[in-house]
Structure formats: structure tokens, C-alpha cells
C-alpha positions as CSV (number, residue, x, y, z in Angstrom):
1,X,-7.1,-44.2,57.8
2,X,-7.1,-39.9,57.8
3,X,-8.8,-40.3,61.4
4,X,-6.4,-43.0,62.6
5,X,-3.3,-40.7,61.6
6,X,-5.1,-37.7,63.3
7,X,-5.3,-39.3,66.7
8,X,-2.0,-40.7,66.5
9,X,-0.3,-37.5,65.9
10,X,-2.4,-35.6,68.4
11,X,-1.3,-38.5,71.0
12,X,2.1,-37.8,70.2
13,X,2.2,-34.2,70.2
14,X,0.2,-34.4,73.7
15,X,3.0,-36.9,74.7
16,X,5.3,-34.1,74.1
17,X,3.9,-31.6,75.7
18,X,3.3,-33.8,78.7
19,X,7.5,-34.3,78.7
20,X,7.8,-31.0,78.2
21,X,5.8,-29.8,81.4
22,X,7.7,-32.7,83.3
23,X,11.0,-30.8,82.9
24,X,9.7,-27.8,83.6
25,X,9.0,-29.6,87.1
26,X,12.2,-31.2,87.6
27,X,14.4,-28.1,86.6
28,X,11.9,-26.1,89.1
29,X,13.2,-29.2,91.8
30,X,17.0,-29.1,90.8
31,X,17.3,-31.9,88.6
32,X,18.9,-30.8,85.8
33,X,19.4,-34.3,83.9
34,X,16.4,-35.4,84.1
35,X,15.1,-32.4,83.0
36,X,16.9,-32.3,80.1
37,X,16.5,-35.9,79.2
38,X,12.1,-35.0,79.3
39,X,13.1,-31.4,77.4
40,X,14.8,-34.3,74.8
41,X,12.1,-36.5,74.8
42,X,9.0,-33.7,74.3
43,X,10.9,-33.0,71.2
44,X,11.0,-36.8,69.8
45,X,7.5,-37.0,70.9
46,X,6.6,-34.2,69.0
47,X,9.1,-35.8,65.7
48,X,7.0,-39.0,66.0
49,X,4.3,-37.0,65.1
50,X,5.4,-35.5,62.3
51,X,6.9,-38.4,60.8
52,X,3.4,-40.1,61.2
53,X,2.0,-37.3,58.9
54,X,3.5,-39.3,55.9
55,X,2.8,-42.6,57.5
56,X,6.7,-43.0,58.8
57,X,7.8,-43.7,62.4
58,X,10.9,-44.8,64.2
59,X,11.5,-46.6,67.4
60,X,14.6,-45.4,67.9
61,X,17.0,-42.5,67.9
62,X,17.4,-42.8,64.1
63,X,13.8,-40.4,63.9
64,X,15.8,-37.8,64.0
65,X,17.8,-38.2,60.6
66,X,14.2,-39.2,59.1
67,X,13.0,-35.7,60.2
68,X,15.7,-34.3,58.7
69,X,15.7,-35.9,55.5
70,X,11.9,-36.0,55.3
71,X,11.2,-32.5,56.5
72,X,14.3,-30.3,57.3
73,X,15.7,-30.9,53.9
74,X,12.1,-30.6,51.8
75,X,12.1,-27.1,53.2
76,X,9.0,-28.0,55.9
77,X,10.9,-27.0,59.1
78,X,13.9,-24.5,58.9
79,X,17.2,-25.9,59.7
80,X,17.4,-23.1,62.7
81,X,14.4,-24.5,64.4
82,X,15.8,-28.1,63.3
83,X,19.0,-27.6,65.5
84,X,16.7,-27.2,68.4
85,X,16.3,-31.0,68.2
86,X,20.0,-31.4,67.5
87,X,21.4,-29.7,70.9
88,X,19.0,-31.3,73.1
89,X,19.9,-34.6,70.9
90,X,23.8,-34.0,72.1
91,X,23.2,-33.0,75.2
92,X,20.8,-35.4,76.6
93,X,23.1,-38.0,75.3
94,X,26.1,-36.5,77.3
95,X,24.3,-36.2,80.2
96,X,22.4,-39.5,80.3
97,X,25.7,-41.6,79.1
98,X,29.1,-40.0,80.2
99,X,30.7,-40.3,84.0
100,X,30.3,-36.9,85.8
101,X,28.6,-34.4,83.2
102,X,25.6,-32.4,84.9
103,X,24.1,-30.0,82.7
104,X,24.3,-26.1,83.5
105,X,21.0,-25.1,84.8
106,X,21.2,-22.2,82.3
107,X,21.5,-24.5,79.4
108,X,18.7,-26.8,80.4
109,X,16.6,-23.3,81.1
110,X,17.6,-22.5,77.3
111,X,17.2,-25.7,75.7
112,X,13.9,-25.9,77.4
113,X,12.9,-22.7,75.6
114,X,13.8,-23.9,72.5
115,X,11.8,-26.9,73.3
116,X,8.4,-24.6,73.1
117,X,9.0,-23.0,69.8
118,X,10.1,-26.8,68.2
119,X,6.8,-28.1,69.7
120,X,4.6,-25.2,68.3
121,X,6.3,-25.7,65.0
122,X,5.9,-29.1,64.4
123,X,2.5,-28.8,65.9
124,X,1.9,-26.4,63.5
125,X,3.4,-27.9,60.3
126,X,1.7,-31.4,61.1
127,X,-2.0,-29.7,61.0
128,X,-0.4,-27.8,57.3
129,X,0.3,-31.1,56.1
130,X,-2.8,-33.2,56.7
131,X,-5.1,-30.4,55.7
């Protein structure tokens, strides 16, 4: 079972990194919202595979309060690096879902940023936690 947890959480974390390049493409192109919704989306990738260290997963959205009640909370990932997942939570959902809100190139640029060290973290706290 070890092995079968291993390869998931490697899928997901390549999953994330995989979204992650992809807005680093569109933002290079001029597409700020879909850049931020793949900035977004590396991040959730790279939840999934945290959550999957302790056997947990979510389809939906609702990851995110796991990973904070699972892992922010238990003192595994700090709260800052946390937010990271927050902002692009807020923002993606602005973008994607409300009439005429483009996100700031800077923003995207920063939250993109962000999206490396969240990544790296997680990747990092994943490989703690299985040993």
C-alpha cells in the first residue's frame, strides 16, 4: 500500500508542477486568467498530494479546508505559506466566475511566485511524512 501512496503523490505533485509551467506559458502569452486559474490548480495538485500522505483526498474545492485542518493547524505547513493557497483560492475564483475581472499581470507574476515555494513545501513535507 506504501508504494501505491508513493506513486500517487508523486503523480500529483508532477501534476502540479506541470500546471505550474502551464501558467508560466500563458502569462509569458498575455493570458492572465488562465494563468492564474493553472497557478491555482498546481497548488491543489500539489494539496491532493499531501492529503494522500494520510490516505485522504477530495474531489472538490473543499481540499483546501482538509489541508488546513489536517496540516496547517497540526503545525506541518506554516500558516504564511498556507495563505499562498488561500489568495490564489480567491482570486482564481474571482477571475474564473465574476463578469469583467482580469487579473493584474503583477498579481498573477506574484501569486505565481508564491506558487513555487507552496510546491517545494508541500513537496517537501510529503517525503517528511512518509519517511
Amino acid at each position: 500500500m506504501k508504494e501505491e501512496i508513493k506513486a500517487l503523490i508523486e503523480y500529483r505533485l508532477q501534476e502540479a508542477k506541470e500546471s505550474r509551467e502551464e501558467a508560466e506559458i500563458l502569462l509569458e502569452n498575455g493570458k492572465n486568467r488562465g494563468a492564474l486559474n493553472r497557478v491555482y490548480y498546481s497548488m491543489f495538485y500539489a494539496t491532493l498530494a499531501l492529503l494522500s500522505t494520510k490516505q485522504l483526498s477530495a474531489s472538490k474545492h473543499s481540499g483546501v479546508s482538509l489541508f488546513h485542518r489536517e496540516f496547517v493547524k497540526t503545525g506541518v505547513i506554516s500558516p504564511e505559506v498556507a495563505k499562498f493557497l488561500d489568495v490564489a483560492f480567491d482570486l482564481r475564483s474571482k477571475s474564473d466566475y465574476r463578469d469583467f475581472v482580469i487579473p493584474e499581470e503583477s498579481k498573477v507574476r506574484e501569486v505565481l511566485r508564491e506558487s513555487e515555494v507552496f510546491i517545494r513545501t508541500i513537496e517537501s513535507a510529503a517525503k517528511n511524512l512518509l519517511g
